[in-house]
C-alpha positions as CSV (number, residue, x, y, z in Angstrom):
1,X,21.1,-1.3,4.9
2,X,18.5,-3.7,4.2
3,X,17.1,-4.7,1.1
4,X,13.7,-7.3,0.1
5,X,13.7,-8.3,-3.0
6,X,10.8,-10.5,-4.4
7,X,10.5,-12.2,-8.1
8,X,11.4,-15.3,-9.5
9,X,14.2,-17.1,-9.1
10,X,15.5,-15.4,-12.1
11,X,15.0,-12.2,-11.0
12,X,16.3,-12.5,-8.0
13,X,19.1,-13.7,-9.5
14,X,20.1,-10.6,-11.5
15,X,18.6,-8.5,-8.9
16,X,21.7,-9.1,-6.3
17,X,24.1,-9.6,-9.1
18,X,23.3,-5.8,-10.6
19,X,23.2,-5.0,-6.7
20,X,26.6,-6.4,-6.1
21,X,28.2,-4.2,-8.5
22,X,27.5,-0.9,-6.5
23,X,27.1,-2.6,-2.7
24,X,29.0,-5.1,-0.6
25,X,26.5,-7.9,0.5
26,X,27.4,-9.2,3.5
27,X,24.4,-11.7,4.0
28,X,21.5,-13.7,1.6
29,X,18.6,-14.9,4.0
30,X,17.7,-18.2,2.5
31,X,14.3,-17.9,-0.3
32,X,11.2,-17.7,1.4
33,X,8.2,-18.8,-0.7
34,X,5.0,-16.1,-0.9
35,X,2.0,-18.5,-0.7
36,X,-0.2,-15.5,-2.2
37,X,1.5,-15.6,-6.0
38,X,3.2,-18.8,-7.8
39,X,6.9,-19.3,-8.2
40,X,7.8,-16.4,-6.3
41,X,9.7,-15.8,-3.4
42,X,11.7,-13.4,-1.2
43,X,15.1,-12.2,-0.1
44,X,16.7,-10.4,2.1
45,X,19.9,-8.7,2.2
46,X,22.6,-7.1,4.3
47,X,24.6,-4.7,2.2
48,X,26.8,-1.9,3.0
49,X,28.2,0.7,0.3
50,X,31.4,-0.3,-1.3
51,X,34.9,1.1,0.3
52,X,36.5,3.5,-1.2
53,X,39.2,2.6,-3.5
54,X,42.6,3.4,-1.7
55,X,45.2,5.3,-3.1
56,X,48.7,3.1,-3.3
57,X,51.5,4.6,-3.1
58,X,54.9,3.4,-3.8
């Protein structure tokens, strides 16, 4: 799945760490500056949802 995520730095920030708690991200495109609004920018990311915890047996 892919996700765009734009804000500040900041937000971005505790965007993809919320995200990571649910998802697996596999990739982070590097912060792309929107020349339309001030200290903002955009992200991408690769995600997938998180495996299924296994059951161990002994």
């Amino acid at each position: 799945m892919n996700i765009r995520i734009e804000g500040t730095e900041a937000e971005i920030a505790y965007a993809i760490a919320q995200l990571r708690k649910h998802l697996t991200i596999g990739q982070i495109s590097p912060y792309l500056p929107l020349h339309h609004r001030a200290r903002t920018w955009r992200v991408f990311l690769n995600t997938a949802p998180k495996p299924a915890p296994t059951r161990w047996t002994a």
